[in-house]
Structure formats: C-alpha cells, structure tokens
C-alpha positions in Angstrom: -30.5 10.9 49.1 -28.0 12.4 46.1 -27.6 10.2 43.3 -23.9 9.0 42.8 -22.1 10.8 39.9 -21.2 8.6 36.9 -17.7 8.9 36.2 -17.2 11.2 32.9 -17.1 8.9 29.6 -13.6 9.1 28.0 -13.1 10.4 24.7 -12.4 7.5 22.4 -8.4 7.7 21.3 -7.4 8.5 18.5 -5.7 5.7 16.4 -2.3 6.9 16.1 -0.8 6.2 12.5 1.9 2.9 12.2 5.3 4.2 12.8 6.9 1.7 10.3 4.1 2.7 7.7 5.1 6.4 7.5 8.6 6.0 7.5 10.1 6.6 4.2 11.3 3.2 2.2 13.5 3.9 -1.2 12.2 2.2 -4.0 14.5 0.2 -6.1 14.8 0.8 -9.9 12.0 -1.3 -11.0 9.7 0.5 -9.0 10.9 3.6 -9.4 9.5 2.9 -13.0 5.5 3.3 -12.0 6.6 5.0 -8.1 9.1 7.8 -8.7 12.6 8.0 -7.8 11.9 9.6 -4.3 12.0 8.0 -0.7 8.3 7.7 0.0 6.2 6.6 2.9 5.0 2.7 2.2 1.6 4.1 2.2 2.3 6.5 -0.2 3.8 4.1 -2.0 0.8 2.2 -2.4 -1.5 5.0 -3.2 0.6 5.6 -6.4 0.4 1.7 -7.1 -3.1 1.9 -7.1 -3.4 5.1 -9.1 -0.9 3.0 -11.7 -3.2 0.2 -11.8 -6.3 1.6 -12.1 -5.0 4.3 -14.5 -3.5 1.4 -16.9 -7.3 -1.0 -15.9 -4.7 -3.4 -14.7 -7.0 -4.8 -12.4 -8.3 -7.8 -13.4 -12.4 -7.5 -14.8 -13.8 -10.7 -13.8 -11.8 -11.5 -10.7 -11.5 -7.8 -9.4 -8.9 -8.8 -6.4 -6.0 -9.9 -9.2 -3.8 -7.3 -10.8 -2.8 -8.2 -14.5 1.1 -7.2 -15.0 1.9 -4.5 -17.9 5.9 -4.4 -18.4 6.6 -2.5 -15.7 5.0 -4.2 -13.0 6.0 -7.8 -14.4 9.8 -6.6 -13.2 8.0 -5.4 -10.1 5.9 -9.1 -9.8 9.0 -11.3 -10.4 7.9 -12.3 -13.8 4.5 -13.3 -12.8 1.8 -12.0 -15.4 -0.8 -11.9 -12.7 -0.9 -11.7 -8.8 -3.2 -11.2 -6.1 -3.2 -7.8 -4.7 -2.7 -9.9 -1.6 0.5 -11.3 -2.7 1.1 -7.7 -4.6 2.1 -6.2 -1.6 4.5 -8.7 -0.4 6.7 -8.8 -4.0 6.8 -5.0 -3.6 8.3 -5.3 -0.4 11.1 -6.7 -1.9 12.0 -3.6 -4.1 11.8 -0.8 -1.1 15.4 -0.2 1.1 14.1 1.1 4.2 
C-alpha cells in the first residue's frame, strides 16, 4: 500500500520591509543639527540618532532606556532635558516632513 505523499513544507516568507519606514522624511532644522540636511529614510534616521547619542554618552548610565539632552537634541526634545527613548521617537516625529 504506497504511503501518501506529504505536501512539500513552504519556504518561510520573507518579512518584507515597512513601506512607510523606508520612505524618505525631511528633517526639519533642528534635526538637521545631529541628522544632516538630506531626505532620509525614518530608519536611517534613527540609526544616526543613535550613533549621535552614543557618540556624545547621552544615554543615561544608571537608567540605560533615558537619553540625557545635549543642546542640540534639547531643540529636538521640546526643551525636555531627559526623555525616554520611548517617548524619543515620538518628539522626533514631529521634526520630519514626509
């Protein structure tokens, strides 16, 4: 008696990268500051947060998840002279034209 064939497993898919996240946003002046002047992909755009941050040890020692604003990014933070990275992304939203 022939064994019934098991349908061939399917390849996993491939996670297909967030249209919104690679379109290029403008940033504003202020973020221009630590960004550059260029229209960059919001993920870009974080990467060179980050590499701002840590390049400046703006991230917070004892509580690593809050960044500690230098001049710059106090323009970018709305004043504030600490944030969650959290909250972070969300005031940076509001200096990007998309």
């Amino acid at each position: 008696m022939p064994t019934p064939k098991k349908p061939a497993a399917k390849a996993p898919a491939k996670r297909k990268p967030n249209a919104a996240l690679m379109k290029p946003v403008q940033p504003d002046e202020a973020l221009s500051a630590i960004v550059g002047s260029k229209p960059l992909p919001r993920g870009e755009m974080t990467k060179k947060l980050w590499d701002y941050i840590k390049k400046n040890k703006l991230q917070d020692e004892k509580k690593r998840t809050n960044i500690n604003a230098d001049a710059a990014l106090k323009i970018v933070f709305n004043g504030k002279k600490t944030v969650t990275m959290f909250e972070m992304t969300k005031l940076v939203s509001g200096h990007v034209k998309a």
